[in-house]
N, C-alpha and C positions, 0 to 999 in steps of 0.2 A: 659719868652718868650714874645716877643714884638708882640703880633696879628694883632696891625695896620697896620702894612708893611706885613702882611700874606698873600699870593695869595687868601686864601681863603676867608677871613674875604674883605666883601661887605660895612659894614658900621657898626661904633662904637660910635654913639652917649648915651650925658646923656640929661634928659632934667628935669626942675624944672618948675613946677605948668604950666607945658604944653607948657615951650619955651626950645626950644632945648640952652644948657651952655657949652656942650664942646664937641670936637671929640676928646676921649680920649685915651690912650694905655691903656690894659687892667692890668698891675701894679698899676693903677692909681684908678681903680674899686672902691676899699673900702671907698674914698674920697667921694663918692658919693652914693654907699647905705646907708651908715650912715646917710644921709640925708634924715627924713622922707619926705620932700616935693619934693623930688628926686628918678627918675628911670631910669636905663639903657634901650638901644634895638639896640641889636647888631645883622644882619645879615652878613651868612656864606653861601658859597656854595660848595657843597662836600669838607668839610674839610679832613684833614689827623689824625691819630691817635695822630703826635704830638700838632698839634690843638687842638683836641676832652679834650686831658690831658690838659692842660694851663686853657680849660674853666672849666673841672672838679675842678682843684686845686683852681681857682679862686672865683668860686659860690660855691662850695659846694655840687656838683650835684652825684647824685647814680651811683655808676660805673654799674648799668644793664640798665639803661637811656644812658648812657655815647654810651654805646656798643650797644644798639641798633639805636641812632644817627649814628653812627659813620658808622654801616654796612648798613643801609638803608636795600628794601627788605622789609621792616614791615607792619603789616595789622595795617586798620587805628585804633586806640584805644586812653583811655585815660586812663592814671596810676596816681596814688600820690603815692610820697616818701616824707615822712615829709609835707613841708612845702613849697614843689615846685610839680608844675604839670610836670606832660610829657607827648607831644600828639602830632598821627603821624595822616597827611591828606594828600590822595593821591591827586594831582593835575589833572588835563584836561586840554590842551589847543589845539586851533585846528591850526593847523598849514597844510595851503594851503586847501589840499583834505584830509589832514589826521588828525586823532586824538592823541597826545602827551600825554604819562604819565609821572609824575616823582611825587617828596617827599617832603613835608615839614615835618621836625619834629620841634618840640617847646618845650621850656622849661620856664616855668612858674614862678617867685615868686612874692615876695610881690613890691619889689622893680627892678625888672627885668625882661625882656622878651627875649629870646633869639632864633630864627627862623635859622635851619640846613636845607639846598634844595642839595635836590638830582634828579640829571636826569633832563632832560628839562621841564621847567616851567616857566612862568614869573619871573621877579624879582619883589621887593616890594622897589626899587627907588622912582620910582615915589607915589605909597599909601602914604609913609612917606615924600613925599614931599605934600602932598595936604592932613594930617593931620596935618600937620606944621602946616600948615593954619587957624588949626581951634583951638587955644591951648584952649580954654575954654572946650572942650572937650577932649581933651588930656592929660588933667591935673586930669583927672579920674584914670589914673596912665594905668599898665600892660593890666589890663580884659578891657580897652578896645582898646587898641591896640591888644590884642588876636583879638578878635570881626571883627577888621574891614579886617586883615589878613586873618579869616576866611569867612567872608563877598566875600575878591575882589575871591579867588579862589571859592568861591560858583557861583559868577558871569562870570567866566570860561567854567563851567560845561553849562550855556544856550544856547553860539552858540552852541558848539557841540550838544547835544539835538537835537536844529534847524536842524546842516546840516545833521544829522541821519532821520532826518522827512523828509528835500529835496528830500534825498537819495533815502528813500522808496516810496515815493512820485513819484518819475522818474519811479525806479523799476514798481510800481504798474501802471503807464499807459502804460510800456513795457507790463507789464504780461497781459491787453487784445486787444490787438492789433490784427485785423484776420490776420495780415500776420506774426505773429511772428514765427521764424524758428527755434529758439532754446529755451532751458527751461530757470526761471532765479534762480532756485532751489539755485543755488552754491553763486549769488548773495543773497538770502535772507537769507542764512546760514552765511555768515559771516557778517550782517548788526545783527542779531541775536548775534554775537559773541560780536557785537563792545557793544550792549547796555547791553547785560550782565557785558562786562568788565566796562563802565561809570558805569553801575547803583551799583557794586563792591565798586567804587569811589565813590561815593555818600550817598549809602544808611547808612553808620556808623556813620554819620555826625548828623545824628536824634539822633542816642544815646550819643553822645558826647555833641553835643547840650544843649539834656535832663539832661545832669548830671551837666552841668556847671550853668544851670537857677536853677537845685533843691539844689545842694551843691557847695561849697567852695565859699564862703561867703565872707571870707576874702582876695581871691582873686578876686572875682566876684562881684564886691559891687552889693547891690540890684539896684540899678540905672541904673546899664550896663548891666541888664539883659532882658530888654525889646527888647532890641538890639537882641540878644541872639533868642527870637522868632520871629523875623525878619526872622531871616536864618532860624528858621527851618520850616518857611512859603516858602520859595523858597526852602529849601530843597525837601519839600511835592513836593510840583509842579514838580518840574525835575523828581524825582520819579514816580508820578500817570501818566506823560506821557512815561518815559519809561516805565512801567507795561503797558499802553494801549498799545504801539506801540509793545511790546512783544507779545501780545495778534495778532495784524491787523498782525505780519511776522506769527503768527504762523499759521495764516489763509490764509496766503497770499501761504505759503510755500503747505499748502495744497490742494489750487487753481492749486500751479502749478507742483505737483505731477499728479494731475489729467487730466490738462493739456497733459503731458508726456503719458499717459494713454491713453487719447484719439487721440493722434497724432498715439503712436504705433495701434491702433485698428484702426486707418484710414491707416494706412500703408496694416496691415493684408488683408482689407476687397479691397484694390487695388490690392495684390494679390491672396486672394481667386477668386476677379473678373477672371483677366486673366488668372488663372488655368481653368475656369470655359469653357470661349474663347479658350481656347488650347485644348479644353479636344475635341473639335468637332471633328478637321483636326485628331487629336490624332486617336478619335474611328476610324473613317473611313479608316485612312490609313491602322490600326492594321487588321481592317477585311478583307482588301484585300491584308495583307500580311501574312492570316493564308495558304494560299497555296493549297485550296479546289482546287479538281475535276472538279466538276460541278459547275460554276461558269459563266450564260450562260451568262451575259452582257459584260464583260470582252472581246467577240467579236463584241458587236456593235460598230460602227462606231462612234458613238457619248457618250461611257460612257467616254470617260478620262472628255473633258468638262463639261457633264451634272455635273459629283461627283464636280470640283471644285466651279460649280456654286452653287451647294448646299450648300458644305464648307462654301465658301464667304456668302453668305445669313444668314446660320445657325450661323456666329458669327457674322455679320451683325444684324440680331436682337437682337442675346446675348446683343452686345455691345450697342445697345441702352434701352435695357431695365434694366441692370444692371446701364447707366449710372443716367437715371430716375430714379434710390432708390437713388443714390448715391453712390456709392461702385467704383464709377469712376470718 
């Protein structure tokens, strides 16, 4: 199968001691492992199965690698089969107001790298154009074109970070506002959501990281592994600020439960007031509607007015001294 003219297949380059020598069809592969001063890096995006097969049959790659490439969905990890790695990194990119996930898987050998994207994510066009650029470094072979792949997606995850900090940022001068009218409980529940799901995306990267600086040697030269804790220095970072900002929603989230709390107890206590105001005209009417006998004022001349002046007066003070606590 010819994968150059493949919908899927993005780019098929070979390159020797770090100058790119051919855009190849993949028939053509074995020309060019053989050559120890030579390595492939071919990207794909959402291949098809008959893809996934052409690169299996052509590298040599494990059909449970193959299959998990191929169906995406996978938590991020790093495997060895032989003599080839595989390893999957969920991507971030932020896109407008919103946060994007998708997939890169990789496949690793001595003489080749091979980068599978799933779901929306940057491409890596341009990386491998402006490592072109540098072949004295590129001529380090595979591990450090892994490195720099994992590098630009690590450098993804920082806006988002940022506009997660904006976000709460806004939120938290809403939540003390005296005139705020509604909670923003449902707002800091899903800013909660989103940094769970980045920090998901992120936090595996420490251990894949760790495993690529302590082992595989032969694909990792020790040279390219300084690189290596590069990232898991920015890895930290992105991390220790999502863990704080986990920490400021959860407090935040508690702020404004309490909030909710004391709005309803401000509600109650404007009702208890005017229960309190009602209960006057209440009593009074009730006791000149129990229907007694004797009842001698009820002929003077002057009780209808005198009782309303009472009325008016008796909630007339109610109402200002209930409004003096506050309950008004």
């Amino acid at each position: 199968m010819d994968l150059s003219t493949h919908a899927a297949v993005v780019n098929c380059e070979a390159y020797r001691d770090g100058k790119k020598i051919a855009h190849f069809d993949i028939d053509k592969v074995g020309d060019f492992l053989g050559d120890p001063d030579c390595f492939v890096w071919i990207g794909m995006a959402s291949p098809d199965a008959t893809a996934m097969q052409a690169l299996q049959s052509a590298f040599g790659l494990h059909e449970l690698a193959v299959e998990d490439a191929q169906g995406a969905h996978e938590r991020p990890k790093l495997e060895e089969y032989g003599d080839t790695l595989f390893m999957v990194v969920h991507t971030a990119t932020l896109d407008g107001e919103a946060i994007v996930y998708g997939e890169t898987h990789v496949f690793l050998g001595p003489r080749f790298i091979i980068t599978v994207r799933h779901g929306p994510s940057a491409g890596y066009a341009k990386l491998r154009e402006r490592k072109e650029s540098v072949p004295e470094k590129l001529a380090s072979g595979p591990g450090y074109v892994l490195y720099s792949i994992i590098d630009f997606i690590v450098d993804q995850y920082q806006p988002c970070i940022d506009h997660l900090q904006a976000k709460f940022q806004h939120y938290e001068l809403q939540l003390f506002k005296p005139s705020l009218s509604e909670d923003k409980l449902q707002d800091f529940y899903q800013l909660k959501t989103e940094l769970l799901k980045l920090d998901a995306a992120v936090n595996p990267l420490h251990d894949i990281c760790t495993q690529l600086i302590r082992f595989h040697g032969d694909i990792v030269p020790k040279e390219n592994r300084i690189y290596y804790r590069d990232i898991l220095d920015h890895v930290k970072r992105v991390t220790h600020t999502a863990g704080q900002m986990r920490e400021l929603v959860n407090s935040a989230m508690q702020v404004a439960l309490g909030q909710i709390s004391i709005r309803q107890n401000e509600v109650v206590k404007r009702l208890a007031a005017w229960a309190a105001i009602l209960a006057v005209p209440t009593m009074v009417f009730s006791l000149y509607g129990m229907n007694f006998e004797f009842m001698p004022e009820l002929k003077w001349r002057g009780s209808y007015p005198a009782v309303i002046v009472v009325i008016i007066a008796g909630c007339y003070w109610l109402h200002r001294r209930l409004k003096r606590e506050g309950w008004l």
